[in-house]
Structures are given as C-alpha cells and as structure tokens.
mmCIF file as Biopython writes it, N, C-alpha, C and O atoms, coordinates in Angstrom:
data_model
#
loop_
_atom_site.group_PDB
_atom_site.id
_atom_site.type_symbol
_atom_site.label_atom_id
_atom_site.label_alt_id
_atom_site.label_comp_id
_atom_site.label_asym_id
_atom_site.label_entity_id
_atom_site.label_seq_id
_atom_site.pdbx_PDB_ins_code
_atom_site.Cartn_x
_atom_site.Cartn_y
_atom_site.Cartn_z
_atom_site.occupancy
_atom_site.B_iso_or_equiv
_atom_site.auth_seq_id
_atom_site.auth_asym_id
_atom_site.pdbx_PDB_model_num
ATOM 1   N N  . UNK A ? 1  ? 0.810  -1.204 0.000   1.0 0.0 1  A 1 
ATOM 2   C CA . UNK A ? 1  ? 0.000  0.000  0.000   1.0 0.0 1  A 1 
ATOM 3   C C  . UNK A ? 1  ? 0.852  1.266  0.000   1.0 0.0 1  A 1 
ATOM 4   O O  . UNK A ? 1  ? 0.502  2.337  -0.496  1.0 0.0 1  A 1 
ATOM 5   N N  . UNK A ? 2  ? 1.794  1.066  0.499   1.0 0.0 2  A 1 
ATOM 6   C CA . UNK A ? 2  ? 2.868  2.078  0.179   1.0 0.0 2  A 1 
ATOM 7   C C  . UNK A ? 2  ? 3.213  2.527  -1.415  1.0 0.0 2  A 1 
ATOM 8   O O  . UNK A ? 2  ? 3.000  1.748  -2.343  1.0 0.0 2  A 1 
ATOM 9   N N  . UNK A ? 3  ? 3.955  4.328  -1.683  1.0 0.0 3  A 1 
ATOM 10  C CA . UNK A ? 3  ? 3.528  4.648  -2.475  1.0 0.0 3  A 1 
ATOM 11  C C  . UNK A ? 3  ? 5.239  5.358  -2.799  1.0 0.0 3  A 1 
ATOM 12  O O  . UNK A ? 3  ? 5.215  6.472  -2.275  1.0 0.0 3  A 1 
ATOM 13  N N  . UNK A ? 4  ? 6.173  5.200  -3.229  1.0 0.0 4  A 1 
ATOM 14  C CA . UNK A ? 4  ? 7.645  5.720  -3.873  1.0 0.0 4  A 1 
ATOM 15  C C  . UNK A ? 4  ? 7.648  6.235  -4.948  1.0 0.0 4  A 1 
ATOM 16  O O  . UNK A ? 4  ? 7.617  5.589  -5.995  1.0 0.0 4  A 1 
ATOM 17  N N  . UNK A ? 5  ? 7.699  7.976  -4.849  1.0 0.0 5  A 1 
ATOM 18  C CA . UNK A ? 5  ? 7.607  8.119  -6.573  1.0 0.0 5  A 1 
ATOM 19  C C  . UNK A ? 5  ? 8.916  9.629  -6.620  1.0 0.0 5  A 1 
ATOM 20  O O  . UNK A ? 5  ? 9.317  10.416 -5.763  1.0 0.0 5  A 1 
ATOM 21  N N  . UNK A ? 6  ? 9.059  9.532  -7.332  1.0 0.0 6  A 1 
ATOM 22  C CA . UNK A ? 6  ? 10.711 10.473 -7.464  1.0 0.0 6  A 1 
ATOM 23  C C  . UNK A ? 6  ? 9.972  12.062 -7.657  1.0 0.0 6  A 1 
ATOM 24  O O  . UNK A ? 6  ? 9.075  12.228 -8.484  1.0 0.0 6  A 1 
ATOM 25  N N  . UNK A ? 7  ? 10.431 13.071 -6.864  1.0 0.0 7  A 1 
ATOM 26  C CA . UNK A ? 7  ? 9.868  14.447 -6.648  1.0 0.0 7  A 1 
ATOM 27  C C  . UNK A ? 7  ? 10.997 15.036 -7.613  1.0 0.0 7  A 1 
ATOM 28  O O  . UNK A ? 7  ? 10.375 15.616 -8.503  1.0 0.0 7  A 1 
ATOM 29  N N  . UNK A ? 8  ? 12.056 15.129 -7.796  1.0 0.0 8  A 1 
ATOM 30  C CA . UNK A ? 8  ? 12.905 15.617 -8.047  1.0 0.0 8  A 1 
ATOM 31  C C  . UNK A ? 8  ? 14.163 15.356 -8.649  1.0 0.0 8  A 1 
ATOM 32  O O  . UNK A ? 8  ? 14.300 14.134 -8.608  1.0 0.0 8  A 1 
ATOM 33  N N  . UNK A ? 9  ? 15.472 16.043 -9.361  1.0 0.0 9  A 1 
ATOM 34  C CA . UNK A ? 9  ? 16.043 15.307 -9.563  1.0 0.0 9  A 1 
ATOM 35  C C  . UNK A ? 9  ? 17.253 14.309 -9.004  1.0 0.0 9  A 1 
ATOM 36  O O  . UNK A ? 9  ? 18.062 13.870 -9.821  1.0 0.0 9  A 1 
ATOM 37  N N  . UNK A ? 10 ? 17.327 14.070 -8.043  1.0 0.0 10 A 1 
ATOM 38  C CA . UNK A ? 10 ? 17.561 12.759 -7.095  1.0 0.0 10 A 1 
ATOM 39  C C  . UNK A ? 10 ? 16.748 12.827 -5.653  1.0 0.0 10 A 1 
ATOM 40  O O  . UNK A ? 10 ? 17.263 12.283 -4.676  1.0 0.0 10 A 1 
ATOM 41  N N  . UNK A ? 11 ? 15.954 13.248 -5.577  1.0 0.0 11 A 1 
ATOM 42  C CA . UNK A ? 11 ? 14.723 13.231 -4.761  1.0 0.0 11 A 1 
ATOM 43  C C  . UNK A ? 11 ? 13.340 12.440 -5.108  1.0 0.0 11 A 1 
ATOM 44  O O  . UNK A ? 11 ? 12.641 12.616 -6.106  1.0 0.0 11 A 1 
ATOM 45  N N  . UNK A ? 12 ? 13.092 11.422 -3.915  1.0 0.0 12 A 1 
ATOM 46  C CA . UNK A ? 12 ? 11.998 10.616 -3.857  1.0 0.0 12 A 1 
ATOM 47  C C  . UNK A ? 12 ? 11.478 10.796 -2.789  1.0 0.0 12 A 1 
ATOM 48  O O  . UNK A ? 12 ? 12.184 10.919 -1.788  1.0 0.0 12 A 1 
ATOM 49  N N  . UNK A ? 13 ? 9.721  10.877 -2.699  1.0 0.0 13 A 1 
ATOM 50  C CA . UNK A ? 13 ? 8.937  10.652 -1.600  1.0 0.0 13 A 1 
ATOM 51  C C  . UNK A ? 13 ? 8.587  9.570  -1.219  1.0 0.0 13 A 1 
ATOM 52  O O  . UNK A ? 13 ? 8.207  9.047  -2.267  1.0 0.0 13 A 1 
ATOM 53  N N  . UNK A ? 14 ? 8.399  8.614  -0.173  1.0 0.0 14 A 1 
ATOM 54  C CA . UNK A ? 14 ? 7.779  7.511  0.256   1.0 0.0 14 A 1 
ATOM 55  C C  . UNK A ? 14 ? 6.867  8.026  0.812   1.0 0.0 14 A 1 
ATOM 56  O O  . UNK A ? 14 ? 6.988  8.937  1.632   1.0 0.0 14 A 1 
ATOM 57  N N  . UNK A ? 15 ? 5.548  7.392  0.357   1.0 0.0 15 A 1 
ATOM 58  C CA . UNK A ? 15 ? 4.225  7.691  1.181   1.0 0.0 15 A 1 
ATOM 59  C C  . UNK A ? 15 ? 4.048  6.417  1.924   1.0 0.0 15 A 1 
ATOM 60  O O  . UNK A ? 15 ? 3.697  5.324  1.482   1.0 0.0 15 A 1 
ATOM 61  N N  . UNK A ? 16 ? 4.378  6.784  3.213   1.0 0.0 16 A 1 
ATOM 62  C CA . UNK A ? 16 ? 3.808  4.771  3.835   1.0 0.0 16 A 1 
ATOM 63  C C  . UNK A ? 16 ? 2.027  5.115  4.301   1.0 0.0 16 A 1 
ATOM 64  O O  . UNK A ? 16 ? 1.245  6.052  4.460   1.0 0.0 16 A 1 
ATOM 65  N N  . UNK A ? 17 ? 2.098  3.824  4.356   1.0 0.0 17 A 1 
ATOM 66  C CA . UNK A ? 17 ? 0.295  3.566  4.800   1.0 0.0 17 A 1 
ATOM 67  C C  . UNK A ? 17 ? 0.019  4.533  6.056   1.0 0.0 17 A 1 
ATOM 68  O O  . UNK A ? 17 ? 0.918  5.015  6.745   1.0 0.0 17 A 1 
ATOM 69  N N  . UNK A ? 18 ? -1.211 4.721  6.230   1.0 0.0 18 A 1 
ATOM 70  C CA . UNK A ? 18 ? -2.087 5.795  7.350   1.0 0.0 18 A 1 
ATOM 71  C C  . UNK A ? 18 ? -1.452 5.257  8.555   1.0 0.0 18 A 1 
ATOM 72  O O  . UNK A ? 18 ? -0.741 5.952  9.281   1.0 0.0 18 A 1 
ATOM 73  N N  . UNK A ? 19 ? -1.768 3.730  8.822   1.0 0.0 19 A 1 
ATOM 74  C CA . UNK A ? 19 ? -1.615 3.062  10.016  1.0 0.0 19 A 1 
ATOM 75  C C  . UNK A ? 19 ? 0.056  2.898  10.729  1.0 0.0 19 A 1 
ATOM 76  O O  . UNK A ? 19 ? 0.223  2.249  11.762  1.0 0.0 19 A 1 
ATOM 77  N N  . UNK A ? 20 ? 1.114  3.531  10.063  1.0 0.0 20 A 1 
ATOM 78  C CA . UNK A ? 20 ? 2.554  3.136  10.063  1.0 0.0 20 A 1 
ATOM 79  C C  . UNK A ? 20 ? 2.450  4.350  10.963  1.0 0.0 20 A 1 
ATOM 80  O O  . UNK A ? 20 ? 1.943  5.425  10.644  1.0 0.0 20 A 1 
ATOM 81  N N  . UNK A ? 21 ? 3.097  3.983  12.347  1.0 0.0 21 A 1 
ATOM 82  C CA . UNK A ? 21 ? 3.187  5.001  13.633  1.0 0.0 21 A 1 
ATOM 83  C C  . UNK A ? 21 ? 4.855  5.903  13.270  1.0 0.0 21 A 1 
ATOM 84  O O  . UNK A ? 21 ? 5.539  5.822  12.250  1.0 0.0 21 A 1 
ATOM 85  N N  . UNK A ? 22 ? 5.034  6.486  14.173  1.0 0.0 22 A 1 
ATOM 86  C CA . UNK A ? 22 ? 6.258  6.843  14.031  1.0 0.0 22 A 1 
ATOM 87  C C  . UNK A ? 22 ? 7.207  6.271  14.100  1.0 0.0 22 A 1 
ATOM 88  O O  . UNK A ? 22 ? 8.144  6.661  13.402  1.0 0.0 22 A 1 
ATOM 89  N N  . UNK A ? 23 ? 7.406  4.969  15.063  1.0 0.0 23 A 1 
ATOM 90  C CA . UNK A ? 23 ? 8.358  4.179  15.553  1.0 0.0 23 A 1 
ATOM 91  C C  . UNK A ? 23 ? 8.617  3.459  14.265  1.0 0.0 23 A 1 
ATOM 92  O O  . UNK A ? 23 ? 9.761  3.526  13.816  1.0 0.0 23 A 1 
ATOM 93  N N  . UNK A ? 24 ? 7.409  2.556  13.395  1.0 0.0 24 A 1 
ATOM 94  C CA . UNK A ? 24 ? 7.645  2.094  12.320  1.0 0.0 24 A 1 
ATOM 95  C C  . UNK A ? 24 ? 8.439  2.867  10.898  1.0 0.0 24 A 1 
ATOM 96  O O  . UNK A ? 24 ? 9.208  2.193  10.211  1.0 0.0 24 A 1 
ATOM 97  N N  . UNK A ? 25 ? 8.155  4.329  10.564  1.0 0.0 25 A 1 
ATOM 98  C CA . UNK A ? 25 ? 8.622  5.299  9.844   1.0 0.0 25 A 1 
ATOM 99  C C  . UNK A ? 25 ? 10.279 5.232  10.360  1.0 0.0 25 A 1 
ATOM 100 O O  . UNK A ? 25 ? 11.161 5.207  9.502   1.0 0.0 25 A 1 
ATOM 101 N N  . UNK A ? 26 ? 10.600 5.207  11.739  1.0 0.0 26 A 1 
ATOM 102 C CA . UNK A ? 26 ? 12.032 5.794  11.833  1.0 0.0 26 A 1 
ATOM 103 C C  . UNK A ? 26 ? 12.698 4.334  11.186  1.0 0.0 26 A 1 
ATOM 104 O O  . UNK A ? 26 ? 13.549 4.422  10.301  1.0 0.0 26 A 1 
ATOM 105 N N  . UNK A ? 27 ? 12.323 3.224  11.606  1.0 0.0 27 A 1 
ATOM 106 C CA . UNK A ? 27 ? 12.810 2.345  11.279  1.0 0.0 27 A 1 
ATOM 107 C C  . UNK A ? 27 ? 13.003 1.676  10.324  1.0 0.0 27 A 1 
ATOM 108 O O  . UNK A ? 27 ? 13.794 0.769  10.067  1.0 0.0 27 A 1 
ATOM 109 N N  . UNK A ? 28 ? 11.581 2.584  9.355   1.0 0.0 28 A 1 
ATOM 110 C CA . UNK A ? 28 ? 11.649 1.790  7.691   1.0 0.0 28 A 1 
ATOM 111 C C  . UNK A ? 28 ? 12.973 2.601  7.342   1.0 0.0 28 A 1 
ATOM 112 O O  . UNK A ? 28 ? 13.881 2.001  6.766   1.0 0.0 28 A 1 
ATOM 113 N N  . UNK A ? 29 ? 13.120 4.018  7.690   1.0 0.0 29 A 1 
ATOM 114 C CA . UNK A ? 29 ? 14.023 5.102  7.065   1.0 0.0 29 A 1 
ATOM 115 C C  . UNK A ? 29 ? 15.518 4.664  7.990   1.0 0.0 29 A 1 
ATOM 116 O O  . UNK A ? 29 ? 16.528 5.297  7.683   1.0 0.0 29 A 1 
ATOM 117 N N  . UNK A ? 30 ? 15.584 4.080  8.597   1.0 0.0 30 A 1 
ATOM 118 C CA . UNK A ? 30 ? 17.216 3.671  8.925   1.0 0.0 30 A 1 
ATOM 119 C C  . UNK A ? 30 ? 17.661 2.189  8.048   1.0 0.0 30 A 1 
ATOM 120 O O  . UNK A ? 30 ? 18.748 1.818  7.605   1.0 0.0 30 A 1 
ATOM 121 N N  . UNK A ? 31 ? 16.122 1.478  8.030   1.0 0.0 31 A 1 
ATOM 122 C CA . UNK A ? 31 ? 16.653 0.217  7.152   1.0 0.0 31 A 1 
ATOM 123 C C  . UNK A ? 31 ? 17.013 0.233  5.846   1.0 0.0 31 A 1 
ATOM 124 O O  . UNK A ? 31 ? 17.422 -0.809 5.334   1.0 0.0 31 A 1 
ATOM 125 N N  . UNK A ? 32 ? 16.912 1.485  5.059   1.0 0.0 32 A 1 
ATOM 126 C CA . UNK A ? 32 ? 16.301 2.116  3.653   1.0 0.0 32 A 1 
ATOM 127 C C  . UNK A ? 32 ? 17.318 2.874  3.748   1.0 0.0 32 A 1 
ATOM 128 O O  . UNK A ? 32 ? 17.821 2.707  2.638   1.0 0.0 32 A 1 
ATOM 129 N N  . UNK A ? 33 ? 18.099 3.722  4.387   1.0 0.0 33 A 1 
ATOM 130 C CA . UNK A ? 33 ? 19.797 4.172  5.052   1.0 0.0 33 A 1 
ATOM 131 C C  . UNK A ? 33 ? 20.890 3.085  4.803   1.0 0.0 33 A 1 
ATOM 132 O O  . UNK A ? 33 ? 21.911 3.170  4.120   1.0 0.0 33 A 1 
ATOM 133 N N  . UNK A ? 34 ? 20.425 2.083  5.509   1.0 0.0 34 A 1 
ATOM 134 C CA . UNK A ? 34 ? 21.474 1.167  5.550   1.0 0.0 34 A 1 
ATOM 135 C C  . UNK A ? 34 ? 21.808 0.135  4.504   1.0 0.0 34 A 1 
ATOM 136 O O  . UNK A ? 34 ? 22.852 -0.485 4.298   1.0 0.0 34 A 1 
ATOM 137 N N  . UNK A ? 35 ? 20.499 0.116  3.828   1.0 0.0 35 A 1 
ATOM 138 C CA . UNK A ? 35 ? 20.859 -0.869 2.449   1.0 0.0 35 A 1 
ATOM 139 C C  . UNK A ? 35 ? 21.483 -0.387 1.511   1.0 0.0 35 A 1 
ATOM 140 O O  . UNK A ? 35 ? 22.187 -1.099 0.796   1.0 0.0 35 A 1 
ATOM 141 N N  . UNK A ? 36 ? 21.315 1.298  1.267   1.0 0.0 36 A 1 
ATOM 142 C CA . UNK A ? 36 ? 21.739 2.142  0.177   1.0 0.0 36 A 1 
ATOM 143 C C  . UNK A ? 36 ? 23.447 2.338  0.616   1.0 0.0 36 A 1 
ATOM 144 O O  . UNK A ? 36 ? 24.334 2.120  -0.210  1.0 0.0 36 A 1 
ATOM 145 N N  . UNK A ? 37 ? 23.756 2.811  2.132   1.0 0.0 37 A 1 
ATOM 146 C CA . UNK A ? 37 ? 25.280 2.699  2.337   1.0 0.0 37 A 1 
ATOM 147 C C  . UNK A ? 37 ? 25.771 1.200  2.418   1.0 0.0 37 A 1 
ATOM 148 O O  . UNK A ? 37 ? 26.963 0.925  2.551   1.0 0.0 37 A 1 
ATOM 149 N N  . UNK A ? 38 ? 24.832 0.304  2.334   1.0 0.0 38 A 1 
ATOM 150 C CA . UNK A ? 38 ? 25.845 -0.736 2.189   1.0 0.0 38 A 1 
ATOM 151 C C  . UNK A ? 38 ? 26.734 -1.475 0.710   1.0 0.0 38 A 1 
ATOM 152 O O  . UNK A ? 38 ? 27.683 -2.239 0.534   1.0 0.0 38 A 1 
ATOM 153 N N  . UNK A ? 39 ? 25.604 -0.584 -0.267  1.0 0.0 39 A 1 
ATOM 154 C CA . UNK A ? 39 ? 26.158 -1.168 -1.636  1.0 0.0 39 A 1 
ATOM 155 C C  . UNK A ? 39 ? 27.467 -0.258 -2.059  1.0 0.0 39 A 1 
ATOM 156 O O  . UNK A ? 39 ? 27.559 0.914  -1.693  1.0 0.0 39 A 1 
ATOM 157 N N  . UNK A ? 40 ? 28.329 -0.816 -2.750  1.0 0.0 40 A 1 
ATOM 158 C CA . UNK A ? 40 ? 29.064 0.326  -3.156  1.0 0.0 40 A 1 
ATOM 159 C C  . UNK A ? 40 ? 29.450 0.100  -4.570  1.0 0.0 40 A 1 
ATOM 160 O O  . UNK A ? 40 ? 29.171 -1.063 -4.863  1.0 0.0 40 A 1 
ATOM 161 N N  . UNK A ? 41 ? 29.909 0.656  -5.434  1.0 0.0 41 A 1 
ATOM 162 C CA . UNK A ? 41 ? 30.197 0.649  -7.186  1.0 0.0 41 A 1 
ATOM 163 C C  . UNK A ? 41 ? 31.351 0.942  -7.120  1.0 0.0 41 A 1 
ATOM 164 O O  . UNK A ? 41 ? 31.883 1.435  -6.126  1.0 0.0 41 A 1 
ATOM 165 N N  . UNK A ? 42 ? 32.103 0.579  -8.566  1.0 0.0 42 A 1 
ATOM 166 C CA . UNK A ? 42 ? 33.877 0.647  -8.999  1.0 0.0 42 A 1 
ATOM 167 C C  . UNK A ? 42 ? 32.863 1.432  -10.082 1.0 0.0 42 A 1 
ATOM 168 O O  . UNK A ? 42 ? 31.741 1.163  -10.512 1.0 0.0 42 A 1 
ATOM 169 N N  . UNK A ? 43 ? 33.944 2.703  -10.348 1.0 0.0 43 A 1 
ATOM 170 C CA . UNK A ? 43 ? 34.032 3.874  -11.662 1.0 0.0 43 A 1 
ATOM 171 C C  . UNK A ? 43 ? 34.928 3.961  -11.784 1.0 0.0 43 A 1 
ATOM 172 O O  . UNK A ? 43 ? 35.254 4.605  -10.787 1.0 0.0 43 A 1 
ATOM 173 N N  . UNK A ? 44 ? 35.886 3.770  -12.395 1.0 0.0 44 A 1 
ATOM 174 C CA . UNK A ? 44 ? 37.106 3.888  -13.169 1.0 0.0 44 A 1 
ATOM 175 C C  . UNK A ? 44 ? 38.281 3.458  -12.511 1.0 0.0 44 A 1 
ATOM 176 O O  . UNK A ? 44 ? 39.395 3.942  -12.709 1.0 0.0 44 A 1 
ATOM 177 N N  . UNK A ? 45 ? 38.002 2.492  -11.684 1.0 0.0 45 A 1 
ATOM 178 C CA . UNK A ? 45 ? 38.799 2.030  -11.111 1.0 0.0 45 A 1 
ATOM 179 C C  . UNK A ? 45 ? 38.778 2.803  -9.260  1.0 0.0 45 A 1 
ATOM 180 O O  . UNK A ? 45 ? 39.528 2.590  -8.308  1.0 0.0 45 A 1 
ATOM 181 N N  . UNK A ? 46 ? 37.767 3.565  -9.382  1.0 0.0 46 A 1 
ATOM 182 C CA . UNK A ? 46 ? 37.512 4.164  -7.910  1.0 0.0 46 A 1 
ATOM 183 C C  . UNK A ? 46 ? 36.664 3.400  -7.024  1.0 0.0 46 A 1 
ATOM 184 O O  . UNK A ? 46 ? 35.953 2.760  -7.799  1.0 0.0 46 A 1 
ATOM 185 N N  . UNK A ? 47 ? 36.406 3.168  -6.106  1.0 0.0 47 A 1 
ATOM 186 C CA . UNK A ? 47 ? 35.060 2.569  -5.215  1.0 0.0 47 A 1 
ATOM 187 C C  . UNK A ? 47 ? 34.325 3.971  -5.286  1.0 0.0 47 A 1 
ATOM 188 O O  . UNK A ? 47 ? 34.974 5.016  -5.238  1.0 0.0 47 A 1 
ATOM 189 N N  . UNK A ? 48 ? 33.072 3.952  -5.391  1.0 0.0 48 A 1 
ATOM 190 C CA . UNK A ? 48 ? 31.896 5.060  -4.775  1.0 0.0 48 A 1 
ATOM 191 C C  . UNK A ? 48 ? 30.917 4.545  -4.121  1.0 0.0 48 A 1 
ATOM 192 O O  . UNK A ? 48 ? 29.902 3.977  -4.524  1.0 0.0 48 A 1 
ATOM 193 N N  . UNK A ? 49 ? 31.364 4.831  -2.860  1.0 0.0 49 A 1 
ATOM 194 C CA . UNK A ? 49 ? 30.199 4.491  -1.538  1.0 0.0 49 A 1 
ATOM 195 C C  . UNK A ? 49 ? 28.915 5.750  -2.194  1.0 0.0 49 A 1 
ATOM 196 O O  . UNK A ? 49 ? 29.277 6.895  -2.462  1.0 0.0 49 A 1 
ATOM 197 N N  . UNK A ? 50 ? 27.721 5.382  -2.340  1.0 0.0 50 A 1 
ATOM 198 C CA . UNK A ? 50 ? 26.944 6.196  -2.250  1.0 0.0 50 A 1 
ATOM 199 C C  . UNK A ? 50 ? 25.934 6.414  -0.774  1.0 0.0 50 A 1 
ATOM 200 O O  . UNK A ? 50 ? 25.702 5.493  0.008   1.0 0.0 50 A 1 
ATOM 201 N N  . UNK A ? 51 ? 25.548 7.474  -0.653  1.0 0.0 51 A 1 
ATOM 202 C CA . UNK A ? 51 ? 25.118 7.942  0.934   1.0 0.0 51 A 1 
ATOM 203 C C  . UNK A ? 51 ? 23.608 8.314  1.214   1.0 0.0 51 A 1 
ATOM 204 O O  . UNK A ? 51 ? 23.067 7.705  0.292   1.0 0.0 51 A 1 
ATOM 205 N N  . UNK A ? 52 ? 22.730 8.851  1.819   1.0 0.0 52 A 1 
ATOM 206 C CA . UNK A ? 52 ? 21.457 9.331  1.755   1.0 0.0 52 A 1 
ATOM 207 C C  . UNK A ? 52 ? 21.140 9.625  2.629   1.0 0.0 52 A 1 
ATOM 208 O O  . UNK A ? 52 ? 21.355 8.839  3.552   1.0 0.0 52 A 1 
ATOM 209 N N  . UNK A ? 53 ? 20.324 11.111 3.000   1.0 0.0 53 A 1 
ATOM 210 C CA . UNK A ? 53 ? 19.837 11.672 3.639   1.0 0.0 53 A 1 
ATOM 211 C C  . UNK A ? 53 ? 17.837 11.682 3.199   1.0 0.0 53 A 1 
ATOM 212 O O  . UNK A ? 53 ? 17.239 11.881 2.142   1.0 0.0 53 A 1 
ATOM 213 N N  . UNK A ? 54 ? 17.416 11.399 4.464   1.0 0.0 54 A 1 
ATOM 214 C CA . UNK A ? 54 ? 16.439 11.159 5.417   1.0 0.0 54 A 1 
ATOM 215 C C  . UNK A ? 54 ? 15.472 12.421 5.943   1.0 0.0 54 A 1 
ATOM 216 O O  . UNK A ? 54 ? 15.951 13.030 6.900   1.0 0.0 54 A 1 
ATOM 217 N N  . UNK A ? 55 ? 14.459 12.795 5.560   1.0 0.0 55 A 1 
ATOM 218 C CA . UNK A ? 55 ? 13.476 13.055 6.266   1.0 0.0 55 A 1 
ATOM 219 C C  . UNK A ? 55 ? 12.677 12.804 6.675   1.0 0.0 55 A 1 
ATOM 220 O O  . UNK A ? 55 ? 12.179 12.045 5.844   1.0 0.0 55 A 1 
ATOM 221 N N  . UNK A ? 56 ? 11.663 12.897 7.932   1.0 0.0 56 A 1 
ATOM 222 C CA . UNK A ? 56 ? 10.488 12.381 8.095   1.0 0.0 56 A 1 
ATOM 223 C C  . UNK A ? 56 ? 9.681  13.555 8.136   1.0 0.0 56 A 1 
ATOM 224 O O  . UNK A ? 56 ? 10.062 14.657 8.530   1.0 0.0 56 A 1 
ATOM 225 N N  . UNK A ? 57 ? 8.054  13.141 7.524   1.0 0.0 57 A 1 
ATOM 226 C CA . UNK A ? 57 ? 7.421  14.196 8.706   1.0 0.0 57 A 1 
ATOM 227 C C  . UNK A ? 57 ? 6.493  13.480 9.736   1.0 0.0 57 A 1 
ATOM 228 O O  . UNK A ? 57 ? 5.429  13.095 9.251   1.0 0.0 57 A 1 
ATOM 229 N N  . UNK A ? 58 ? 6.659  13.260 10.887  1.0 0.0 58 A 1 
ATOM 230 C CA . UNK A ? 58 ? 6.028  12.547 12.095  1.0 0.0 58 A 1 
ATOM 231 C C  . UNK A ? 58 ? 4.604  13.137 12.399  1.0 0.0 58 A 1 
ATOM 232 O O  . UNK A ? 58 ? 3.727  12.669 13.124  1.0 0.0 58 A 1 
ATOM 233 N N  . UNK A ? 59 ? 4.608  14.609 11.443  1.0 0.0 59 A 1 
ATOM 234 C CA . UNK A ? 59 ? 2.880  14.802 11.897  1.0 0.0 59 A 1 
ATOM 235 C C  . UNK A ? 59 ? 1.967  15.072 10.610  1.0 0.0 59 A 1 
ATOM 236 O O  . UNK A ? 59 ? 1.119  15.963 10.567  1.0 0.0 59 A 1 
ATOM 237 N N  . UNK A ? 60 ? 2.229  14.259 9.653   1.0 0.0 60 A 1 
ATOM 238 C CA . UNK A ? 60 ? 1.359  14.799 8.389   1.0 0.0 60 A 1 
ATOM 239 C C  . UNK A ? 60 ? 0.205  15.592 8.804   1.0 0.0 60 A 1 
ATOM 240 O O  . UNK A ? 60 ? -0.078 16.680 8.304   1.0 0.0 60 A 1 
ATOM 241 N N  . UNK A ? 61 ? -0.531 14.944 9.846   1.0 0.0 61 A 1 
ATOM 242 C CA . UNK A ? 61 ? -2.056 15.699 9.864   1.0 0.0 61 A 1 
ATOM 243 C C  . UNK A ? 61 ? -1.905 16.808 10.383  1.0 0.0 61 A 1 
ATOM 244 O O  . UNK A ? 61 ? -3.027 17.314 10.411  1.0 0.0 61 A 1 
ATOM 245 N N  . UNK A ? 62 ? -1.005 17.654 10.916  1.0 0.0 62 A 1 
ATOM 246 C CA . UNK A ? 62 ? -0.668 19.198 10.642  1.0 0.0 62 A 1 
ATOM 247 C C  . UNK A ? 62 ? -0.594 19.491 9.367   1.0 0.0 62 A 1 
ATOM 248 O O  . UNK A ? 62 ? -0.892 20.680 9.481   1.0 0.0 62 A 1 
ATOM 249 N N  . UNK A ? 63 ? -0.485 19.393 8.612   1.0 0.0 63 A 1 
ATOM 250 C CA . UNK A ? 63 ? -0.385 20.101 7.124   1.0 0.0 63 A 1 
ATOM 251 C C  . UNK A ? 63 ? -1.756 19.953 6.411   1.0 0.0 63 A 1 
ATOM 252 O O  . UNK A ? 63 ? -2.544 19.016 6.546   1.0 0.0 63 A 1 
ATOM 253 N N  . UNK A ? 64 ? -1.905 21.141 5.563   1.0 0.0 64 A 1 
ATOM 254 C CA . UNK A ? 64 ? -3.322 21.549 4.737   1.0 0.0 64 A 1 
ATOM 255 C C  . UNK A ? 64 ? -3.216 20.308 3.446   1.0 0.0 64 A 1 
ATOM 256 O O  . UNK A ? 64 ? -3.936 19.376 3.088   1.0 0.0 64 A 1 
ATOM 257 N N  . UNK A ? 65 ? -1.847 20.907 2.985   1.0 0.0 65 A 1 
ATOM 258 C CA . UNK A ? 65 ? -1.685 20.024 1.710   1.0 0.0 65 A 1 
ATOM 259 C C  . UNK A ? 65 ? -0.857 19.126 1.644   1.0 0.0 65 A 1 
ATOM 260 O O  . UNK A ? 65 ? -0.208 18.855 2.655   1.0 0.0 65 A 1 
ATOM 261 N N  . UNK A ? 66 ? -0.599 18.230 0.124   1.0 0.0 66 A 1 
ATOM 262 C CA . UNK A ? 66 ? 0.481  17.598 0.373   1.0 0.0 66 A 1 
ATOM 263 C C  . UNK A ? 66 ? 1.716  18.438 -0.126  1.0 0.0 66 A 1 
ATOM 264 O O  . UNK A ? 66 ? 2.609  17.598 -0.233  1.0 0.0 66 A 1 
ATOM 265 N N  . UNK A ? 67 ? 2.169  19.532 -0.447  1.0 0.0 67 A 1 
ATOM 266 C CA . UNK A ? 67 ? 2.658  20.491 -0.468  1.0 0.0 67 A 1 
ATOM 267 C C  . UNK A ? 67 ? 3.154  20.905 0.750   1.0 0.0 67 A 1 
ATOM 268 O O  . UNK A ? 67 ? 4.248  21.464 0.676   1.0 0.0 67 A 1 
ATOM 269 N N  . UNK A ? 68 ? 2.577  20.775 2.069   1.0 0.0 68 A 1 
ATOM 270 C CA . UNK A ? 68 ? 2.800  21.598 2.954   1.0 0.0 68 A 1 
ATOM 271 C C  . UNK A ? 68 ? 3.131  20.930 4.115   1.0 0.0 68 A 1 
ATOM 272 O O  . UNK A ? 68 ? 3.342  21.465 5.203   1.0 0.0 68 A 1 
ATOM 273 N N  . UNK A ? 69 ? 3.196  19.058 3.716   1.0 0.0 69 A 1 
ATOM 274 C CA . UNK A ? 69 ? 3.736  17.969 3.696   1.0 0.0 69 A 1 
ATOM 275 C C  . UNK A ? 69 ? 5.273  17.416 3.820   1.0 0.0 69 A 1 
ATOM 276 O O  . UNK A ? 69 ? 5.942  16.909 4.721   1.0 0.0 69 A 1 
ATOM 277 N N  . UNK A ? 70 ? 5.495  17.788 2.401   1.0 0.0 70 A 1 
ATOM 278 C CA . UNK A ? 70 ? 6.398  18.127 1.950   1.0 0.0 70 A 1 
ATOM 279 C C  . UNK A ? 70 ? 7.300  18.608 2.738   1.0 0.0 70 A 1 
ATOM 280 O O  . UNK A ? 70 ? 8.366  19.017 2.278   1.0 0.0 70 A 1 
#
C-alpha cells in the first residue's frame, strides 16, 4: 500500500500507509539508510560508496496540503 515516486532530480517521496506510527517510519528510514550505504560501485577504477539523507514528517495531519507535507 505504500507509495515511492521520485519528486525531483535525485529526490523521492515515500508515502507509507495511514496506520505506520512513528516508531515504524524511523525504522523503515534507517533500514532504507542502511541498504543504500551498504552497496558500493567501482568507476574507473575508484570505489563510490553512495550515501542518503532522510526526512520524516512525524505529523502529516498538521499540514493543509500535500505540499505543505512536503
């Protein structure tokens, strides 16, 4: 039921389900952290660890829109 769609250009939103508390959110977003720093790629003979930064918002139902969401 969850919903991943790319906002930007290396920017993606995850929409998780209504029922996903906060505790579940921090934890999808550290497991979803840790899979992305764990892979790493060879470019020209370099390693590139790639990295990612994390937001939440813990109170959607403060916001008017999903804009304001965001």
């Amino acid at each position: 039921d969850d919903i991943v769609t790319r906002f930007g250009g290396e920017e993606f939103l995850i929409f998780l389900k209504k029922d996903c508390d906060k505790n579940d959110a921090i934890k999808i977003a550290e497991r979803l952290r840790k899979a992305i720093a764990k892979k790493s790629y060879i470019y020209d003979k370099d390693n590139i660890t790639v990295t990612v930064s994390i937001g939440l918002n813990l109170f959607p139902d403060h916001s008017k829109t999903i804009i304001d969401a965001i």
